[in-house]
C-alpha positions in Angstrom: -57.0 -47.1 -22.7 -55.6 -50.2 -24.1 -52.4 -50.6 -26.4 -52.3 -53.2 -28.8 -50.3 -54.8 -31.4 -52.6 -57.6 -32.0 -56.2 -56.2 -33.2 -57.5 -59.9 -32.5 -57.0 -59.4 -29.0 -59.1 -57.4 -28.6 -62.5 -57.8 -30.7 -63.1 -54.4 -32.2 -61.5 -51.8 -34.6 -59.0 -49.8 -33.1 -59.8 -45.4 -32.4 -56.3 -44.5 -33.5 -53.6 -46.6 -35.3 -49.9 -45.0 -34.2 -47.9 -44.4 -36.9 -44.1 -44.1 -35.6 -40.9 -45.1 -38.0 -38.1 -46.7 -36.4 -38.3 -45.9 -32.5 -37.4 -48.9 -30.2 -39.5 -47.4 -26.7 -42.7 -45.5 -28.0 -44.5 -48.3 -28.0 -42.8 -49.0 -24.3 -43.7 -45.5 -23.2 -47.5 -45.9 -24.2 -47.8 -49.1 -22.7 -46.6 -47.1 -19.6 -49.6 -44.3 -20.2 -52.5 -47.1 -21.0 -53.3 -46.9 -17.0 -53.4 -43.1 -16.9 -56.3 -43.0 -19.0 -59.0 -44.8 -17.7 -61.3 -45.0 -21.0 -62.2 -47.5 -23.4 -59.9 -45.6 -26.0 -57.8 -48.2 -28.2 -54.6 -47.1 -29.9 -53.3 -50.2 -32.6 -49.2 -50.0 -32.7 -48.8 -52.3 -36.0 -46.0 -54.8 -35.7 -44.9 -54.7 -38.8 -44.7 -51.3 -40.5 -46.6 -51.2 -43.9 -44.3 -48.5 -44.9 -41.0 -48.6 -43.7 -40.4 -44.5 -43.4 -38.8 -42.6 -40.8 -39.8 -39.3 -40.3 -42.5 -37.3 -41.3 -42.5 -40.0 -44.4 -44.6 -42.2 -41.8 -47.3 -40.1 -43.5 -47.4 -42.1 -46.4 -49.1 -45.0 -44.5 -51.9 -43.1 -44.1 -53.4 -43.2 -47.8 -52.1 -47.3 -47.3 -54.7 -47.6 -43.9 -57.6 -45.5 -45.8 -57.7 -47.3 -48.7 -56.7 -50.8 -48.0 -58.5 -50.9 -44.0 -60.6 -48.1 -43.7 -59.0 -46.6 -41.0 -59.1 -43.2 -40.8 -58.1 -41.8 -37.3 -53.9 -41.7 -36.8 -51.7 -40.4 -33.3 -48.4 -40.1 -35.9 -45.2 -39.5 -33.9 -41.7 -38.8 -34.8 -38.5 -37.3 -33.7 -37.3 -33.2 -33.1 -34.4 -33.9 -35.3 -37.4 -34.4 -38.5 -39.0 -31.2 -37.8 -38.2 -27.8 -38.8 -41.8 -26.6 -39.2 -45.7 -28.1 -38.7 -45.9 -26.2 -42.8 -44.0 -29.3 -44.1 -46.8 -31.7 -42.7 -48.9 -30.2 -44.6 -47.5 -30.0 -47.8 -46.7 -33.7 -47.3 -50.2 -34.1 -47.1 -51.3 -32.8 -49.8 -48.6 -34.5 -52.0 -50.2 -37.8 -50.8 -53.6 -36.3 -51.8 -54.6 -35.8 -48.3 -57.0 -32.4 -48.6 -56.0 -30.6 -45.3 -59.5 -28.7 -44.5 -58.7 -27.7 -40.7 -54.9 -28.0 -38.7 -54.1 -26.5 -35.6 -50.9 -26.6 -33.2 -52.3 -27.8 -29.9 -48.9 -27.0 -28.2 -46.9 -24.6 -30.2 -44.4 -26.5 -32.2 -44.8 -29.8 -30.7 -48.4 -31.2 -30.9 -50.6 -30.5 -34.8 -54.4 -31.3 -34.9 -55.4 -32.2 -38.9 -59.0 -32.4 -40.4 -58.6 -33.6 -44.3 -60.3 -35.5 -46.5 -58.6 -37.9 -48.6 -60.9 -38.9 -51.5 -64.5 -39.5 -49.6 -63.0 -40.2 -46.5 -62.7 -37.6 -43.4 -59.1 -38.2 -42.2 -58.2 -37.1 -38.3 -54.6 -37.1 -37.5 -52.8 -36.1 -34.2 -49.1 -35.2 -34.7 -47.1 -35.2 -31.3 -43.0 -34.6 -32.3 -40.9 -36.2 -29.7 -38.4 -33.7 -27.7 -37.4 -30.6 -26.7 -35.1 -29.3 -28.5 -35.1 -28.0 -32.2 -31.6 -27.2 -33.6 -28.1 -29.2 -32.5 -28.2 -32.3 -30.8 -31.6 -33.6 -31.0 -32.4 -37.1 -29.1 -36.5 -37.5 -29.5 -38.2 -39.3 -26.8 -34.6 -40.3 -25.3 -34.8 -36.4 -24.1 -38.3 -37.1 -22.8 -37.7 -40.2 -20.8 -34.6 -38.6 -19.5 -36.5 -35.1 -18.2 -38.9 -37.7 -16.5 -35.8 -39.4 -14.4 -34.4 -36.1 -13.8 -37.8 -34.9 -12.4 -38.8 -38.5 -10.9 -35.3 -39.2 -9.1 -33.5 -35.6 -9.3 -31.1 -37.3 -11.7 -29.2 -36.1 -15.0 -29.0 -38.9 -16.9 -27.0 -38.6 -20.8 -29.9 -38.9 -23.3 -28.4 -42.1 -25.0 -30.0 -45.6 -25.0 -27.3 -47.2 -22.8 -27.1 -44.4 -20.0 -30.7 -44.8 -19.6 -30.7 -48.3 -19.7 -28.6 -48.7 -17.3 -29.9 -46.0 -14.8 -33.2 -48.0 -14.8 -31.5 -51.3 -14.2 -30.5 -49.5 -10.9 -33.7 -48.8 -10.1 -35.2 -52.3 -11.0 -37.5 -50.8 -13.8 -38.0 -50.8 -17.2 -39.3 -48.0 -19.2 -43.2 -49.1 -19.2 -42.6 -49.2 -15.1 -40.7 -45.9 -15.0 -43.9 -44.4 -17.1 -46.8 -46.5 -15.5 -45.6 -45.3 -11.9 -45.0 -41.9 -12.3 -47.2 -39.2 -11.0 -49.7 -36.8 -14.0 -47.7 -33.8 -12.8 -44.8 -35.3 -14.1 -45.6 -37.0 -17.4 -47.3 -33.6 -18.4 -44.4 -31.8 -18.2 -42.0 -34.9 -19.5 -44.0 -35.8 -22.6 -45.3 -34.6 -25.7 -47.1 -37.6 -26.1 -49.1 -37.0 -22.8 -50.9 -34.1 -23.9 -51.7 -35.6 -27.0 -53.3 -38.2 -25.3 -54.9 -36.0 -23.1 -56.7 -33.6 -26.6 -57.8 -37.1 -28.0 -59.5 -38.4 -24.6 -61.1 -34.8 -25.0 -62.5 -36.0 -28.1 -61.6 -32.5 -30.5 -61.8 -34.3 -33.7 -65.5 -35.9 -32.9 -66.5 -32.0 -33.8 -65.3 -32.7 -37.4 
């Protein structure tokens, strides 16, 4: 799997383009993963967001990407403290024109398979939201990266940018090396983003 946020780098269209809104390490935390799938799968992280949107707004890029690029396949992540329900996608959706025709929740709650059709086009779009937990405090991937140093080194780290920043300076790793040497057991049970990876690398939406 390669990871790119230069298309010319790498010759060819991209399978997926993520669609993420503000994040600083998703795109450190898939750089991680791009070893653990050995396929010629390539996911396009844009460097510049066409629509700046956090949230389930990132949606709105997706009508931009259609029409403008002809892109049509999207891995669209956000946050737990965005969701309250996978029936909100939808309607979003559909707002933006995009005629849902098949959805399904992979995991429960955490991971939404789409089918639509947004004027002629067939639209596939993988939703993976980003954490555990769904009401109080909610950190997004910080609670992920920090359930992967509590299972990697049996440590409880605080789920804030600096306590795990400096937890992997005392390891003498960054977040793409805590993620690109950790074992499958452990990313599956650390991160959503995981098992999405692992539904597209099974290749559900070549069936629509």
């Amino acid at each position: 799997m390669i990871v790119t946020e230069d298309l010319k780098k790498v010759g060819r269209r991209p399978d997926f383009v993520v669609l993420t809104g503000n994040g600083v390490w998703e795109l450190r935390v898939l750089k991680g993963l791009e070893r653990k799938f050995p396929c010629d799968l390539i996911l396009f992280f844009p460097k510049s967001r066409l629509i700046l949107k956090t949230g389930k707004r990132v949606y709105e890029a997706v009508r931009v990407y259609v029409s403008k690029y002809n892109f049509c396949r999207f891995l669209v992540l956000y946050d737990n403290e965005h969701h309250r329900s996978f029936s909100e996608d939808i309607r979003i959706l559909n707002e933006l024109g995009v005629r849902v025709l098949h959805c399904e929740q992979i995991v429960a709650d955490r991971i939404l398979f789409i089918f639509g059709k947004l004027g002629s086009h067939g639209v596939v779009i993988y939703t993976s939201v980003q954490g555990f937990r769904r009401s109080g405090e909610c950190r997004g991937i910080n609670e992920e990266i920090a359930a992967l140093i509590r299972l990697r080194f049996g440590v409880s780290v605080n789920e804030d940018h600096g306590a795990i920043r400096q937890f992997l300076r005392s390891q003498n790793m960054d977040i793409t090396e805590l993620v690109e040497s950790s074992g499958v057991r452990y990313l599956r049970q650390a991160f959503t983003l995981y098992l999405t990876l692992e539904e597209i690398n099974q290749g559900k939406d070549l069936l629509w």
